[in-house]
Backbone atoms as SQL, in Angstrom:
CREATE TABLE atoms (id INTEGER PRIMARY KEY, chain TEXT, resi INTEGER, resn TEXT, atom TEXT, x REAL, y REAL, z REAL);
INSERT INTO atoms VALUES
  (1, 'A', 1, 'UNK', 'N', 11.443, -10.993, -16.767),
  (2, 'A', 1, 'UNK', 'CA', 11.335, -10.654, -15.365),
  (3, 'A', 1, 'UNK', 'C', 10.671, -9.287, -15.235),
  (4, 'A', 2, 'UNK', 'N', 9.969, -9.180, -14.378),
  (5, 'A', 2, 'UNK', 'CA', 8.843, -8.118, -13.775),
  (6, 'A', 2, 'UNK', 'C', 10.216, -6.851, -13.116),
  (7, 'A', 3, 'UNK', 'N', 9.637, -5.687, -13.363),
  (8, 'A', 3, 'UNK', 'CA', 10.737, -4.615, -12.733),
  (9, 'A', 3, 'UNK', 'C', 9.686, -3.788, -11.658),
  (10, 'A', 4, 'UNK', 'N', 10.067, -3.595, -10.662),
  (11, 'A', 4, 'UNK', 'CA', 8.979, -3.044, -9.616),
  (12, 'A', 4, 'UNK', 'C', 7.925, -2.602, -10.343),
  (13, 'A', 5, 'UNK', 'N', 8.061, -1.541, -11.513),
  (14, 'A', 5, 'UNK', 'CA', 6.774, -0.330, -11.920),
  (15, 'A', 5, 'UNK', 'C', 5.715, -1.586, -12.293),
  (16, 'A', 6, 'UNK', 'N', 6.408, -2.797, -12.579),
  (17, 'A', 6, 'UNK', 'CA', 5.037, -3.848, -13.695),
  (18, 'A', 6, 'UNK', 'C', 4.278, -4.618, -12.844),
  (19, 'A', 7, 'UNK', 'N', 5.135, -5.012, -11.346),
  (20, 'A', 7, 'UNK', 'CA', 4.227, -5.055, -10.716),
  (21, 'A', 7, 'UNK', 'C', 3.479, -4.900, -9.667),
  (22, 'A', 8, 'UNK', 'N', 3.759, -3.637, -9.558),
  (23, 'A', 8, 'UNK', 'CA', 2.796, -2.548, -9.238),
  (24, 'A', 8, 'UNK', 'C', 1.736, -2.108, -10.362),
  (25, 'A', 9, 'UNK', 'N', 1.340, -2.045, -11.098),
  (26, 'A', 9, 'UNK', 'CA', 0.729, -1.982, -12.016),
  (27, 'A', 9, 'UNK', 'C', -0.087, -3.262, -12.418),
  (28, 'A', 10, 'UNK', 'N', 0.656, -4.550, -12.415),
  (29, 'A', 10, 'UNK', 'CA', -0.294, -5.634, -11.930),
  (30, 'A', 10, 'UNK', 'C', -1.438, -5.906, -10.616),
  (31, 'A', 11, 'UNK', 'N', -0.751, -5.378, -9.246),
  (32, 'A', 11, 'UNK', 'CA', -1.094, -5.626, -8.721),
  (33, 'A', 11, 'UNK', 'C', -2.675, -4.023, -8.686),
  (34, 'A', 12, 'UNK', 'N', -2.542, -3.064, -8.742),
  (35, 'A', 12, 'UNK', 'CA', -3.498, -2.069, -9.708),
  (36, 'A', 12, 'UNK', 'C', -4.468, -2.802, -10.252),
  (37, 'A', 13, 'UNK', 'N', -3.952, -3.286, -11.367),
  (38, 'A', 13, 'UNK', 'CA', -5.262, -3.702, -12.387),
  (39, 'A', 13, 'UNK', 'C', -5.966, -4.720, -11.671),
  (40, 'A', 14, 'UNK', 'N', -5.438, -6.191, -10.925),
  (41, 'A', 14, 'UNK', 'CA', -6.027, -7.041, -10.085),
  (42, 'A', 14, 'UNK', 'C', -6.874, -6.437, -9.231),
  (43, 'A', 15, 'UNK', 'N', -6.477, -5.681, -8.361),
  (44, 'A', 15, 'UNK', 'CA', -7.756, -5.177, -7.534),
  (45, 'A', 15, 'UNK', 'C', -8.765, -3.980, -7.654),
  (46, 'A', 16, 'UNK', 'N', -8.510, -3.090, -8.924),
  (47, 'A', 16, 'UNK', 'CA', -9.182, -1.784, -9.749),
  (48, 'A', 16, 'UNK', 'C', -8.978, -0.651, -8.861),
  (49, 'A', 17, 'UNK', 'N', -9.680, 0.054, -9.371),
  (50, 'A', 17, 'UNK', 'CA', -9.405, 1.448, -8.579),
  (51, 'A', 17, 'UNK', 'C', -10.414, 1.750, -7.559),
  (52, 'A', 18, 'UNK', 'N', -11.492, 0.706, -6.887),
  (53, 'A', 18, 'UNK', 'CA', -12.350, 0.720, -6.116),
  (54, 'A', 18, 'UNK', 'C', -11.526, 0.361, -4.422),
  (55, 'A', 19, 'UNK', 'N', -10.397, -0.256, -4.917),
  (56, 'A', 19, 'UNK', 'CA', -10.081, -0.701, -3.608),
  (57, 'A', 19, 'UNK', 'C', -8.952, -0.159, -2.494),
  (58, 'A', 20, 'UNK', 'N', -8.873, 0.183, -1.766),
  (59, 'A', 20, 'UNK', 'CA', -8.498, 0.827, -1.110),
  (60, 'A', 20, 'UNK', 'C', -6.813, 0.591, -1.050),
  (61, 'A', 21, 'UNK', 'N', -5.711, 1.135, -1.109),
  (62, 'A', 21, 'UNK', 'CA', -4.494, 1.355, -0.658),
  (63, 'A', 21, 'UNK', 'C', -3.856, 2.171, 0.264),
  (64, 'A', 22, 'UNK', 'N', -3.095, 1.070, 1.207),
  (65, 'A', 22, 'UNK', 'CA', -2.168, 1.978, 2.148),
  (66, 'A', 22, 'UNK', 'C', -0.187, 1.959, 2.119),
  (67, 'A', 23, 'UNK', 'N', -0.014, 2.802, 1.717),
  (68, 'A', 23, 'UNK', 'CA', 1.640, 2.747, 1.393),
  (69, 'A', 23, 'UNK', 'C', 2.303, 3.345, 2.561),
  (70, 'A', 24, 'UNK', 'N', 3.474, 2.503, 2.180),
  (71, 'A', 24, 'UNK', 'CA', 4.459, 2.282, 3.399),
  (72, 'A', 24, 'UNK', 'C', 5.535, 3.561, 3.163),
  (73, 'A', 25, 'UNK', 'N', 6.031, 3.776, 4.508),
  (74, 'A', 25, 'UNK', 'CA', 7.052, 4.964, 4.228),
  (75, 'A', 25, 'UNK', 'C', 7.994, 4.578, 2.901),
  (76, 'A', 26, 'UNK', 'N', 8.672, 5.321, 2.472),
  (77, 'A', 26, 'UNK', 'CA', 9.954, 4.857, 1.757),
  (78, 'A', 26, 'UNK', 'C', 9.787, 4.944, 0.229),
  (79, 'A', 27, 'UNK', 'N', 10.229, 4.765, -0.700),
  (80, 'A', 27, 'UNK', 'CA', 10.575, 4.781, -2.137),
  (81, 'A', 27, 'UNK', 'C', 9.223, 4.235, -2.726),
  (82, 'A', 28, 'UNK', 'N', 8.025, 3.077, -1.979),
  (83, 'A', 28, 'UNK', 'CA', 7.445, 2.656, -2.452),
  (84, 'A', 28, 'UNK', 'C', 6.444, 3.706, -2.884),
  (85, 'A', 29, 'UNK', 'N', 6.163, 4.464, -1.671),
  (86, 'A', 29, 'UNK', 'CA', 4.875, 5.474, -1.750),
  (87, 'A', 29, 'UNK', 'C', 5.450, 6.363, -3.108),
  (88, 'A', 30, 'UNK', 'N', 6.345, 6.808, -3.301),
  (89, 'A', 30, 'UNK', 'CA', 6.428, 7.731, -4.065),
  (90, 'A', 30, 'UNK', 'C', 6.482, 7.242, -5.703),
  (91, 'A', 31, 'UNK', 'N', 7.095, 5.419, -5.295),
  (92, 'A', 31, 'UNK', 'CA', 6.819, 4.800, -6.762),
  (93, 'A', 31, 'UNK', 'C', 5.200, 4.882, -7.346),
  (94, 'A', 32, 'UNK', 'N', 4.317, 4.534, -5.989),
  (95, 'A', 32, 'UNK', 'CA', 3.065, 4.467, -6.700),
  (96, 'A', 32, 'UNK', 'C', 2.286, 6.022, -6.709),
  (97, 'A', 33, 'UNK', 'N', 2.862, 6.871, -6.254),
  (98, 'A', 33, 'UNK', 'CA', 2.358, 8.415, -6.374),
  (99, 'A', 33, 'UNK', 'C', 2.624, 8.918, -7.491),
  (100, 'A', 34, 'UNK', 'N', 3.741, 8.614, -8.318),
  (101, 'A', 34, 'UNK', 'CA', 4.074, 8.822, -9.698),
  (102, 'A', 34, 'UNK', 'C', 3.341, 8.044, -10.699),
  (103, 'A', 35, 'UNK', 'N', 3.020, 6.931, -10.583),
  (104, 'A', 35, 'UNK', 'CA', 2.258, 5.867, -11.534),
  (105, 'A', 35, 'UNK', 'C', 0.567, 5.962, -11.308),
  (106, 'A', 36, 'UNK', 'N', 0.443, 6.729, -10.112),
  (107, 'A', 36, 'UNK', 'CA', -1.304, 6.853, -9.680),
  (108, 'A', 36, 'UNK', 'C', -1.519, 8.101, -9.112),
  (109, 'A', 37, 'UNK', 'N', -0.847, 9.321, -9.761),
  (110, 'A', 37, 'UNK', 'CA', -1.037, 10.357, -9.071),
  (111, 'A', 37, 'UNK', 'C', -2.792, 10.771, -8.900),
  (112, 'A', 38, 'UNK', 'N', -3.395, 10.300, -9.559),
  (113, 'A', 38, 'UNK', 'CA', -4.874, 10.864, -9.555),
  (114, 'A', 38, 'UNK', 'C', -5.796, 9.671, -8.683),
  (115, 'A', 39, 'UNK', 'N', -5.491, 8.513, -7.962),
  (116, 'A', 39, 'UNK', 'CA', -6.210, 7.743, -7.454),
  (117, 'A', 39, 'UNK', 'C', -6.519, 8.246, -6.239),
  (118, 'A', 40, 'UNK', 'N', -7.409, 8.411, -5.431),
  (119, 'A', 40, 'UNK', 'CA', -8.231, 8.907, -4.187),
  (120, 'A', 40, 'UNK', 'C', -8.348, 7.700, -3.331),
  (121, 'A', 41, 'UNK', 'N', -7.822, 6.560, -3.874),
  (122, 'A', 41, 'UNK', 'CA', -8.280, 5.582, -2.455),
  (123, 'A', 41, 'UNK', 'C', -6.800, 4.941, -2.386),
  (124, 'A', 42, 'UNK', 'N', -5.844, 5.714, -2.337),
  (125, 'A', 42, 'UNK', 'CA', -4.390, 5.603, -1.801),
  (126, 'A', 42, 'UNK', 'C', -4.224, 6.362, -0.955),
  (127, 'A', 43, 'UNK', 'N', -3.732, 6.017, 0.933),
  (128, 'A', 43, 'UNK', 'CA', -3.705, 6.338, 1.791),
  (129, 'A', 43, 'UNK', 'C', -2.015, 6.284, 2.079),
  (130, 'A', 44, 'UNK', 'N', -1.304, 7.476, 1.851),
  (131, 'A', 44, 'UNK', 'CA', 0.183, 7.788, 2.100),
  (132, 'A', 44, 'UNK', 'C', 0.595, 7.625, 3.566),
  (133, 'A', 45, 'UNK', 'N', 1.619, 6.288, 3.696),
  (134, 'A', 45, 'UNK', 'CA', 1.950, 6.866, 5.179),
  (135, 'A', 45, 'UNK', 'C', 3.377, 6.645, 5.545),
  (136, 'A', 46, 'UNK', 'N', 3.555, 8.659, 5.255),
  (137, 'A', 46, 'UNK', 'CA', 5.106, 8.845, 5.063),
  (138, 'A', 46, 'UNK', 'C', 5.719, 9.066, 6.495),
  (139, 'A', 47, 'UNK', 'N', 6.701, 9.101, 7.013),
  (140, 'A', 47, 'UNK', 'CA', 6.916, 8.570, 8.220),
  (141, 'A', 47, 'UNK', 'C', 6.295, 8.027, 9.090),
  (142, 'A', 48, 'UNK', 'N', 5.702, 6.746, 9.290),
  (143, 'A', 48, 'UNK', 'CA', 5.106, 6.154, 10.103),
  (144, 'A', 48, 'UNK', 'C', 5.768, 4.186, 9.554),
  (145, 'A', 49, 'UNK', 'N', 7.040, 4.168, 10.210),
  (146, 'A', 49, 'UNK', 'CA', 7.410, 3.142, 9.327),
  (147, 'A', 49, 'UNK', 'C', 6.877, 2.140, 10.622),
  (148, 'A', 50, 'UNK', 'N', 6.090, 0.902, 9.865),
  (149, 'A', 50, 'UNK', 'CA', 5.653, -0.426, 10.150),
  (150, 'A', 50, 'UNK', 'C', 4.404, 0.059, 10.681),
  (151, 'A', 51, 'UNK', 'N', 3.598, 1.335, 10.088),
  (152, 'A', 51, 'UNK', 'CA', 2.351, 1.544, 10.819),
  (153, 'A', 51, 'UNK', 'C', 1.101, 0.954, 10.038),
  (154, 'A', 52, 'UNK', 'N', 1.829, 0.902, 8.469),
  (155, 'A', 52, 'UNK', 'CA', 0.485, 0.208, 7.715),
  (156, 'A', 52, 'UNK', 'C', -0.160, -0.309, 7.696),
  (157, 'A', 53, 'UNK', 'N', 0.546, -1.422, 7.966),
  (158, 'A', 53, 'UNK', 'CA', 0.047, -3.113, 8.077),
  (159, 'A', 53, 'UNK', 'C', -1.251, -3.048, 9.371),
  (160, 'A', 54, 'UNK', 'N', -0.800, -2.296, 10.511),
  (161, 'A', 54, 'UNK', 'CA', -2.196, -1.963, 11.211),
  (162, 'A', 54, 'UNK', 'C', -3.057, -1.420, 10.597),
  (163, 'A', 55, 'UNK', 'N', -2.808, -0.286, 9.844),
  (164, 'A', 55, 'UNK', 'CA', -3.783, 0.874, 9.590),
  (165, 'A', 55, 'UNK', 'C', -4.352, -0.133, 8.181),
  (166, 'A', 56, 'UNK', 'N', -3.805, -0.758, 7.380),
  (167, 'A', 56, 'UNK', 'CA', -4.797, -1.794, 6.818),
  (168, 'A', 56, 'UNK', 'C', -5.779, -2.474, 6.909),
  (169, 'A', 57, 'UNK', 'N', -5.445, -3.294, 8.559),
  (170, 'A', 57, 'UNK', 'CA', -6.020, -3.970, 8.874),
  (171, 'A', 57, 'UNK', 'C', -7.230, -3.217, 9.062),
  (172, 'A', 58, 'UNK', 'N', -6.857, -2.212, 10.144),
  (173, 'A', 58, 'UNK', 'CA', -8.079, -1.769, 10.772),
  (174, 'A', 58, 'UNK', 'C', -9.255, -1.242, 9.636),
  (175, 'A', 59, 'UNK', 'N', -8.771, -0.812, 8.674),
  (176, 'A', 59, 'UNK', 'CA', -9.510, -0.621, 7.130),
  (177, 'A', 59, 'UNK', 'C', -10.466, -1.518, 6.653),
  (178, 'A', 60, 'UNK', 'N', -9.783, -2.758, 6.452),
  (179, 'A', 60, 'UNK', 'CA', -10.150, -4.109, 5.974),
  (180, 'A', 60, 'UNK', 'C', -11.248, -4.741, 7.115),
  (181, 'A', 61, 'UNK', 'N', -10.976, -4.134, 8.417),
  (182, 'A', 61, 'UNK', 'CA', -12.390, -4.736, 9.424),
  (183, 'A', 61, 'UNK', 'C', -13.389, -4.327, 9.458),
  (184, 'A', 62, 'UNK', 'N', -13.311, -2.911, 8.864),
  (185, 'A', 62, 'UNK', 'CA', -14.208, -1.918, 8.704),
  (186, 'A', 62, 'UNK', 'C', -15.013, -1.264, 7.315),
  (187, 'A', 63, 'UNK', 'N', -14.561, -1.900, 6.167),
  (188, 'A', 63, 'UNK', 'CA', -14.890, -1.715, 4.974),
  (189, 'A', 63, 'UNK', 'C', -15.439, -3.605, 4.336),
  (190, 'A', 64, 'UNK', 'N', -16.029, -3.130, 3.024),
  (191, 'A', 64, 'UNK', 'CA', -16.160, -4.335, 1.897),
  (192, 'A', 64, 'UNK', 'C', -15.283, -4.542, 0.927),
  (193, 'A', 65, 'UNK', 'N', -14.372, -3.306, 0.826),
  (194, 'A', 65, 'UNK', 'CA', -13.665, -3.146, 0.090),
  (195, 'A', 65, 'UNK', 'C', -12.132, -3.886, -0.212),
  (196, 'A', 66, 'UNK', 'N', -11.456, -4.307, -1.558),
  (197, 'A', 66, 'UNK', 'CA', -10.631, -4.652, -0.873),
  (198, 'A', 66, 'UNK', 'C', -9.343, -3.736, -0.698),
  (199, 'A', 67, 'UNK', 'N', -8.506, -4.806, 0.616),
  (200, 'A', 67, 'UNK', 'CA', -7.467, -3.412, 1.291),
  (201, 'A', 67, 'UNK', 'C', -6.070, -4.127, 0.826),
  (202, 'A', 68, 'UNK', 'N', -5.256, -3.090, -0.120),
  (203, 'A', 68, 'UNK', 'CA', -3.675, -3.720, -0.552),
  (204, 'A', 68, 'UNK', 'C', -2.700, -2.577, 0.272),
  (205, 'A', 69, 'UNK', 'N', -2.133, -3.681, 1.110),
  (206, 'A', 69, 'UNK', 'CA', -0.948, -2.896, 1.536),
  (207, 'A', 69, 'UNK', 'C', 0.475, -3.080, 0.971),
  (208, 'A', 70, 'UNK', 'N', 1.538, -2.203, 0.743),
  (209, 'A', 70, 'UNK', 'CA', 2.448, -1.981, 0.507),
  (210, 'A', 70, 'UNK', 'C', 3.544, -1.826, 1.402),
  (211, 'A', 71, 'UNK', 'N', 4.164, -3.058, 1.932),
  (212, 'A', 71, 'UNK', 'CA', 5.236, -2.291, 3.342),
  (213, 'A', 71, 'UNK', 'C', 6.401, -3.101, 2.992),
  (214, 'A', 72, 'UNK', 'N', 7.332, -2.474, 3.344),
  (215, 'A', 72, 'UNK', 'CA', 8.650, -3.164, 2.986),
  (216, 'A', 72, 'UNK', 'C', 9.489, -3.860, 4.106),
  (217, 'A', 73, 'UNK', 'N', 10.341, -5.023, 3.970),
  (218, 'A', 73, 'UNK', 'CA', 10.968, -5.953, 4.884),
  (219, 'A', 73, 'UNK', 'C', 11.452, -5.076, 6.355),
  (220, 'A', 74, 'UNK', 'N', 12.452, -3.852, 5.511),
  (221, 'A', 74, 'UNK', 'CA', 12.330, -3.577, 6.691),
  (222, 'A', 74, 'UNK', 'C', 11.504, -3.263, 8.020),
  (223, 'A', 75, 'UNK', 'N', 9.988, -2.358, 6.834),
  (224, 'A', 75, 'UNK', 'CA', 9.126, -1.538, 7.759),
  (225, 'A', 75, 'UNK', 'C', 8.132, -2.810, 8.883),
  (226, 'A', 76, 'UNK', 'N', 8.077, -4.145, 7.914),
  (227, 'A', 76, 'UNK', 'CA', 7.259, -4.673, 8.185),
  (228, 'A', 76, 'UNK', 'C', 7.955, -5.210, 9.501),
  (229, 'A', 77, 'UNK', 'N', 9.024, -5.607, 9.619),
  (230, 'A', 77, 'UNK', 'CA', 9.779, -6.034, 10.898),
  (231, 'A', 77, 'UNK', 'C', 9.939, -5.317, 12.410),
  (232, 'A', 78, 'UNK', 'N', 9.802, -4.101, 11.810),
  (233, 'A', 78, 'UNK', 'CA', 9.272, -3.079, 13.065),
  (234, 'A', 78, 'UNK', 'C', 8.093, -3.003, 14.071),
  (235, 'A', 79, 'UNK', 'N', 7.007, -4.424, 13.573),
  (236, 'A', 79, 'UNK', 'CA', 5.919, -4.213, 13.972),
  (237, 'A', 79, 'UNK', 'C', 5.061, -5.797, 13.518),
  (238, 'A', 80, 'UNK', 'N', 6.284, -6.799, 14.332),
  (239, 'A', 80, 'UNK', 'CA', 5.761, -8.422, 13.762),
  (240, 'A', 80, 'UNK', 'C', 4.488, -8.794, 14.047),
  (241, 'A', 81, 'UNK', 'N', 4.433, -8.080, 15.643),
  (242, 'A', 81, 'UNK', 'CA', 3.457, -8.142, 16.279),
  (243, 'A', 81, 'UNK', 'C', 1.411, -8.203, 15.662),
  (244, 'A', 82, 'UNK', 'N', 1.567, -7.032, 14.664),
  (245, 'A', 82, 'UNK', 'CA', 0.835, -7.140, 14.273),
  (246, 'A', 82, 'UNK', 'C', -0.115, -8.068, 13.681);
């Protein structure tokens, strides 16, 4: 069985370091700030819970690149709408 760090680190290598990330408030951002402290196309968004999943999108309409978001059950429920 996979333990968060592996796959996060899977999900890393699947899309390389070309593609853009946006992290969700909470334990996640700081899991992948420790495992990718040197990546430049990770977009932190520390208090702004359930704001990602927009701020992804709007990324992903606007780029070629691809866009991985990171949001958690709770954050994502804050904002179904989206």
């Amino acid at each position: 069985m996979l333990n968060k760090e592996d796959v996060i680190r899977k999900i890393f290598e699947f899309h390389g370091n070309e593609a853009v990330y946006v992290t969700n408030t909470g334990y996640i951002s700081r899991d992948i700030f420790k495992l990718f402290p040197e990546n430049k196309n990770i977009f932190y968004m520390q208090g702004s819970m359930g704001a990602s999943p927009a701020i992804g999108l709007g990324i992903a309409l606007n780029s070629d690149k691809d866009v991985v978001v990171f949001v958690g059950d709770g954050s994502f429920l804050m904002h179904l709408g989206i």
